[in-house]
Each structure stands twice: as structure tokens, then as C-alpha cells.
N, C-alpha and C positions, 0 to 999 in steps of 0.2 A: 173542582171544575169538571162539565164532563168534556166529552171528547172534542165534539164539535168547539165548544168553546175554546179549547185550546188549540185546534185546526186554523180557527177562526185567528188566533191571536197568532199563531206563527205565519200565515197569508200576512198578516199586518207586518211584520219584522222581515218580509223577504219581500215587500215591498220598498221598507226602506233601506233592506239591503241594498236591491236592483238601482234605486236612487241616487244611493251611494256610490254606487259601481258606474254610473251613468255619467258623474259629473269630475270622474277621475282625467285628468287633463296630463298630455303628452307635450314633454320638448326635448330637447338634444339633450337631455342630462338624463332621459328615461321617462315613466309612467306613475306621477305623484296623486294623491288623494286631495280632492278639491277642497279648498279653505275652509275651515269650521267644520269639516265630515269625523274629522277625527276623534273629536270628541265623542259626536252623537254615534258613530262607529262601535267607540268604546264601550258606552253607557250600553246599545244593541246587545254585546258582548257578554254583558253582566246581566240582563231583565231576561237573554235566554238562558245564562247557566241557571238561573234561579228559576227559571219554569219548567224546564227540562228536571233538576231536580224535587222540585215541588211535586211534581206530578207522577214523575216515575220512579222517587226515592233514588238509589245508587244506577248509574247508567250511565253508558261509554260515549253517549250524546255531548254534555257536558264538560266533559274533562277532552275529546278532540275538540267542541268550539274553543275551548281556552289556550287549547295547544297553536291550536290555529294562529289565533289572535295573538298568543305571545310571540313565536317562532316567525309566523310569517311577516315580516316588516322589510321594510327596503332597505337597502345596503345604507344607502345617501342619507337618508334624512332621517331614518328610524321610524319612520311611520307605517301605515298598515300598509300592504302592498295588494297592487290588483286582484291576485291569486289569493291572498289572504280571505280576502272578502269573496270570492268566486266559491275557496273551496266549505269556507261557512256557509255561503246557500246551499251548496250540495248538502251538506248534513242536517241544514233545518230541512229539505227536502226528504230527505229518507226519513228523518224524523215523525212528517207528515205520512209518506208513507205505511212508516208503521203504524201509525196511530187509527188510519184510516181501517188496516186490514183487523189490527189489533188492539179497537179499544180499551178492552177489558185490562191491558197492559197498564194502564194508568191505576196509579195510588189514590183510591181515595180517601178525601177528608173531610171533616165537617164544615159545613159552612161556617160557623161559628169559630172554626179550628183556624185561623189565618195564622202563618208562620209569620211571627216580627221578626226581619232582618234585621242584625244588627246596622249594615250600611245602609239602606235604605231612610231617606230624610227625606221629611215631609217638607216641601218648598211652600208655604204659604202666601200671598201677594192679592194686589189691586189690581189699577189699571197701567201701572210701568213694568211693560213688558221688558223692555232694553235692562233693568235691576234684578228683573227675575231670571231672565236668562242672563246676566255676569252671572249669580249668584251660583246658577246651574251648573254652570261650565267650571267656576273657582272649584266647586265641592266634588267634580267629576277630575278635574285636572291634575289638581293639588291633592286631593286627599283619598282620589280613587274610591269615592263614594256614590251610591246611586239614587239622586236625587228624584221623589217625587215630584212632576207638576201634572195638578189634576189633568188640566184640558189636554195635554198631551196622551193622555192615559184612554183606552179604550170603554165601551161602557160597561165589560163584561156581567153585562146581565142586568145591569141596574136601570131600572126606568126614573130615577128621578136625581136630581144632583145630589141631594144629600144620602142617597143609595150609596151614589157611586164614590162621594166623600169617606166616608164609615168605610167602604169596601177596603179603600188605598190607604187610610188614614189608621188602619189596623195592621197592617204590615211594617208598619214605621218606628223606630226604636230613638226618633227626635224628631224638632220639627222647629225649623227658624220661620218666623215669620217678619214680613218684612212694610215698615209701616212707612208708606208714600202720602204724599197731598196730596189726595185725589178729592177728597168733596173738603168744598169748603162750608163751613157750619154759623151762622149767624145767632149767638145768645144774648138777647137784647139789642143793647146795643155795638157788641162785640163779633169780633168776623176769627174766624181759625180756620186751621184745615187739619182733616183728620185723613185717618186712613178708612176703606172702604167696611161695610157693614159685615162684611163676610171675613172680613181678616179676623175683626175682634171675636165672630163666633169662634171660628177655628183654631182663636187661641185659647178660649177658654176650655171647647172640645179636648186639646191635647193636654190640657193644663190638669184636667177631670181625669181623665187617662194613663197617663205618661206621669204627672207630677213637675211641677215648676222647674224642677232641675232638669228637666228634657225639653225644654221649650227655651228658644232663643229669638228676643226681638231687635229688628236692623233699623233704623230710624233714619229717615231721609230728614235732613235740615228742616227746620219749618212744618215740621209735623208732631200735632200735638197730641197727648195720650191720657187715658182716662188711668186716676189714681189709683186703680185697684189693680192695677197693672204694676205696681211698684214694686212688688216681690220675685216679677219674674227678670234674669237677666237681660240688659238691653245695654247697646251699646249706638251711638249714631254716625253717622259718616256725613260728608259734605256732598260729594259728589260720585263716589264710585263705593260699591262694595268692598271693594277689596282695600279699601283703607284699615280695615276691620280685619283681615285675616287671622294677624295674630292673635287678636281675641278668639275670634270663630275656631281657630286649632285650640286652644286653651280650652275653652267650654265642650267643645266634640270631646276631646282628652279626659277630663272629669266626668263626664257623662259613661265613659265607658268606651263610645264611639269609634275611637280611634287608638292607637296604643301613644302612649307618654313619647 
């Protein structure tokens, strides 16, 4: 990445610092972190130690965000505290700073060269946003992993979706995809419903890739699947993701993913 684009990317993360910081709400018991910030807080937490280290190899950016993030939480509730997230701006700030004075400071790498995190999972999905986001927050919560979803993701550099797919889809060391009713498909005289056209590419994408054993599918009730799919793991749920978790630790676990 060159410099700007990572300028670019840390403006984006101290935006939704300030966001964060913004929606932090006061009562008689102190200065709490607004509902659902903590997660996305978290995850903030993890995509900059990894760009901070991506880009400038060993450097004291990374290990104060993390200090930050650990250390600063609130007496009461354990979660991140005001100051927590204040003094994390200040460092992506100096961080910008240097980068601005000090280009040349950046590591570079090949384009081609994309470091696969191990925590890093590829979130794949349709049009039920409400199952991709449990999905996010279980894999962010529970297993302190950092979940890709593309549209979340900035475009860095890519002009076209499947750019910017390859781009994020190469850092990824798994990848759950999750198959909802989203089109219903009429064969002759028979009606299903499948999942969206871009899910089955993406899984064959990571399947090509990764290899079968890194690829994990979530099955919404009443969602039907094409047979050559049968190799890879799947597992379905009724109503919520996390009917599945013990599965999903299981598969993460064997993969490598996560430790036993």
C-alpha cells in the first residue's frame, strides 16, 4: 500500500473512532460505551494493529493501541472506557503524522504479497443482513477473531467488486459462508429457494484457494443447495447463528484457526 492509501485508511478508523466516542452515554453510575460500540470498538482495535504492522513491520504504534485497548476499560462494567478510545485517536493521529512527514517509513510489499492472517474470516452472505451481522459479532465476541464483510471494507484501490473481493479475500485464512432464501428459483414445475448468486461464486473462489477444509457453510432452514457442494462442511440452524457455535469452534479449531 502506498502512503496515502494508508492515510486514507487510518482517516476512515478515526472516523469511526470519533463515532464511537460520540455515542458514549453518561448516568450516575459514570461514562459507558454506547450498545453494540464495543464490539465494532474491538474489531477497530485488531484491522489497526494489523495495518500498523503490515506496513511498518515492528513499531511501537501497535503494541500502545493494544495496550490501550487492554488496560483502558472501566472499573464497572469492563468495557472500553472514554479515555480508552480518546487516547487510541491520539496514536492513529501521530501515526498519520508520521506517515505524512515520513513516507518512505512504510514497508513495502508486493502486491501480490498479501499477508494471510490467521484470524482474519472471510464472512460471506446474501441479502440477510441481521445473520451476517450475529455472525460478525459471535466470531468478534466469542472467539476474538476478525471478521471480514466486504461492503464494510474500504475500496483500497480496487475499481471493480471483484477487485476489491481478490483483494480482502486473500488475507483470509477461512471463510463461512452463509446460505439464506433470498431468490426463489422455479424448475418446471417446482419453486425453492436458494441462496444469492454471489455466495456460490465465493464459495467456490475460497474453495479453489483455501481448499474445502477452510471453507464453512451456515444454512438458513428452507434453503436449498446445489450437490457439488456436498464435500464441503455445512451445518444448518433454524433461526439464529448461534445455534451452531459449537460446530463453528469445532471447524475454526481443526482448521488451525483457533487453538483446541
Amino acid at each position: 500500500m502506498k502512503s496515502d492509501e494508508i492515510i486514507s485508511e487510518l482517516n476512515n478508523y478515526l472516523v469511526s473512532l470519533d463515532e464511537i466516542q460520540s455515542r458514549f452515554r453518561r448516568d450516575r453510575d459514570g461514562i459507558h460505551i454506547g450498545e453494540g460500540d464495543d464490539a465494532l470498538f474491538r474489531q477497530c482495535v485488531i484491522e489497526l494493529r494489523d495495518l500498523c504492522n503490515d506496513t511498518l513491520g515492528p513499531n511501537p504504534y501497535a503494541n500502545q493501541i493494544l495496550k490501550e485497548a487492554n488496560e483502558g476499560v472501566s472499573n464497572f462494567s469492563g468495557t472500553p472506557s472514554f479515555k480508552s478510545v480518546e487516547n487510541i485517536r491520539v496514536i492513529v493521529r501521530a501515526l498519520r503524522t508520521r506517515l505524512n512527514r515520513n513516507p518512505e517509513s512504510i514497508r513495502m510489499t508486493s502486491h501480490h504479497n498479501h499477508l494471510q492472517k490467521r484470524e482474519n474470516i472471510f464472512v460471506i452472505h446474501g441479502h440477510d443482513e441481521a445473520k451476517w451481522r450475529e455472525l460478525k459479532h459471535l466470531l468478534i465476541e466469542q472467539f476474538q477473531l476478525n471478521p471480514i464483510v466486504l461492503t464494510e471494507q474500504p475500496s483500497a484501490g480496487c475499481t471493480t467488486i471483484i477487485e476489491k473481493f481478490e483483494h480482502y479475500a486473500r488475507t483470509c485464512s477461512f471463510a463461512i459462508a452463509l446460505f439464506t432464501p433470498d431468490d426463489q428459483i422455479r424448475e418446471n414445475d417446482r419453486f425453492y429457494l436458494q441462496a444469492r448468486p454471489n455466495v456460490i461464486y465465493e464459495v467456490g473462489w475460497f474453495c479453489g484457494r483455501l481448499g474445502r477444509e477452510h471453507v464453512m457453510l451456515l444454512l438458513k432452514e428452507g434453503t436449498e443447495i446445489f450437490s457439488d457442494f456436498g464435500g464441503i462442511i455445512q451445518s444448518r440452524f433454524m433461526n439464529n447463528v448461534a445455534e451452531q457455535i459449537l460446530t463453528i469452534k469445532r471447524e475454526l479449531a481443526a482448521a488451525g484457526v483457533i487453538d483446541n
